[in-house]
Structures are given as C-alpha cells and as structure tokens.
N, C-alpha and C positions, 0 to 999 in steps of 0.2 A: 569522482563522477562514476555511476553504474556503466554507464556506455560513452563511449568516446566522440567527442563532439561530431568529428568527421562521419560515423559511423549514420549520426542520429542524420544529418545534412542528406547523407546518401536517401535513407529509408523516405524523408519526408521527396525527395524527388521522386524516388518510385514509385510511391503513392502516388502523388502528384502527375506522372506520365501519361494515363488515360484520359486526363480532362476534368479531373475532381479539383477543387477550388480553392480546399483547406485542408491540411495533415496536422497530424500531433501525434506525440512519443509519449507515450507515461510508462516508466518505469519503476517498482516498487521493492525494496528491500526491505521485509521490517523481520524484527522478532518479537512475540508476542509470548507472555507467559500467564497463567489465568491458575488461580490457586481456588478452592474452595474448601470451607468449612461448614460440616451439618452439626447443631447444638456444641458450639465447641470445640470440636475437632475436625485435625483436617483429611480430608475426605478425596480431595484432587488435587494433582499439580500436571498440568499438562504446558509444555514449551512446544509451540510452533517455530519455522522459518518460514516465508513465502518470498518469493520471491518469482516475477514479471515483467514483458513488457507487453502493453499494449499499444497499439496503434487505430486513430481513430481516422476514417478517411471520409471528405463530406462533399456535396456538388449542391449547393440552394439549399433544400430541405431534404436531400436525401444522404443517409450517412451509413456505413458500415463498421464494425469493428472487427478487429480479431488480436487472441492474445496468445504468448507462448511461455511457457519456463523456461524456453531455451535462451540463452544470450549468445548464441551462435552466430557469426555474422550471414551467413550465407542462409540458414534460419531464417532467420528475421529480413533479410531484404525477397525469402521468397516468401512470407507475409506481407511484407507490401505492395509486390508486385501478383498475386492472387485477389489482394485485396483492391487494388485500383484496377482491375477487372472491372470492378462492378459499375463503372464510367466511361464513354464510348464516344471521347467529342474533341475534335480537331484542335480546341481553342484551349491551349496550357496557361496553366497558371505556374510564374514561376514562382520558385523560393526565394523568402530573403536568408543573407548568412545570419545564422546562428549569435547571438552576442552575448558575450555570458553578464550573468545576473547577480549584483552585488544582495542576499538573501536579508543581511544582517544577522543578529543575534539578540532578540529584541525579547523572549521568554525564557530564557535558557533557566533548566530544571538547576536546582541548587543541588540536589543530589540523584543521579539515577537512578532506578530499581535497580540496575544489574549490580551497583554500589552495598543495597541493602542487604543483607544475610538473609536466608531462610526462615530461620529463628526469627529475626525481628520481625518479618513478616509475619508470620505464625503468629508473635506476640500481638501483632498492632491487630491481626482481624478476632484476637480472642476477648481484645479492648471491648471491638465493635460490638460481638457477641452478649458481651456480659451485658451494654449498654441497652442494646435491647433487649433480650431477658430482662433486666429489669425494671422497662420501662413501665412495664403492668402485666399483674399474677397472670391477665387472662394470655399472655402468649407464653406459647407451649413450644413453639419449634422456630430456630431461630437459622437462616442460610446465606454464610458472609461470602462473599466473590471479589476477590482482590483482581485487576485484569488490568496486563500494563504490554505498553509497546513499545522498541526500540526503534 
C-alpha cells in the first residue's frame, strides 16, 4: 500500500470536518516508458516516474480538488484540512472504517515490459515499421510508439 490505511482514515476525516458529505484518496504510482521510432530507427526513449496523491472533497454538487507529490503526512493532512475549507456547515458527515479490498488477479500480463530487453523492443517496433512500409509504395514515412506503464 502507497499510504497507510490509518493515514488515508485521518485525511478523509479532515476533509470531512467542515461539513462536506464525501472524501476520496487517489493515490498513483506508475512508471511509464515510451520508445519511438522515425522510418526504422529509434529516435526516443524517455522513462517517466509520477507519483501522487489526490484528494477529492464534495458537499451536493459542489466539489474541490487538490493534489501533491509529497507523501508527507503532515503534507497531506494540511491538504485536507485547506481543502475542507471550502465547506462551512455545522452538520458532519462521518466516516465509515476503511475495509480493505480483495482486487483479485483477474488480467495479469504474461510478461511485463520491464521483463523485455531493449533490443527486443527495438526489434518488435522495426517488425511494426517494416509492416507498414510495406503495406503500399505510396507511404513514404513510417512513426512506431511503443508506450507502456507500470
């Protein structure tokens, strides 16, 4: 888990202290890496990290967000309590606990990219390349984007 359940419990009551009706935590870890090839060869390879949390706070129809790269706890609960600011009404809603979530495993990749070599990759997008090149004489310029996230 990115953040610690108790953690997540706290932020959604902060939120929750000015009178706003519903909270949520989204938190996001990925890695992303995006290759590209112009006619054949390869031209870019950029790896990202990002990593987040946001918190969304709402009363009826009205909702605010904010989000930080910090995972600081003190961080993050004075995002929630900035953020239930924006709610001004005697009548709390409280939280329920937390229960955690059986996800399953119901797609799991047969092999991950970060599994695959560079090479292979390079190989599988000069596949793509060739394929279209010569799908017909009239294309002249061919641009493969391989683009995968962990």
């Amino acid at each position: 888990m990115l953040l610690e359940k108790k953690l997540i419990e706290r932020l959604i009551n902060a939120s929750l202290s000015r009178g706003a009706d519903f909270a949520e935590v989204f938190v996001e870890s990925t890695l992303s890496t995006t290759l590209q090839s112009l006619s054949g060869r390869l031209e870019k390879v950029n790896s990202n990290k990002l990593f987040g949390v946001g918190i969304r706070v709402a009363k009826k129809f009205n909702t605010v967000y904010g989000y930080t790269n910090s995972n600081n706890p003190k961080d993050l609960l004075k995002l929630a309590e900035d953020l239930s600011k924006s709610f001004n009404d005697d009548k709390l809603t409280r939280s329920t606990p937390l229960n955690d979530l059986e996800v399953g495993k119901r797609h799991n990749a047969k092999i991950l990219p970060s599994e695959v070599t560079l090479e292979d990759k390079v190989a599988f997008m000069k596949k793509a390349f060739k394929v279209a090149k010569d799908y017909n004489e009239a294309i002249k310029q061919v641009i493969v984007n391989l683009i995968y996230v962990e």
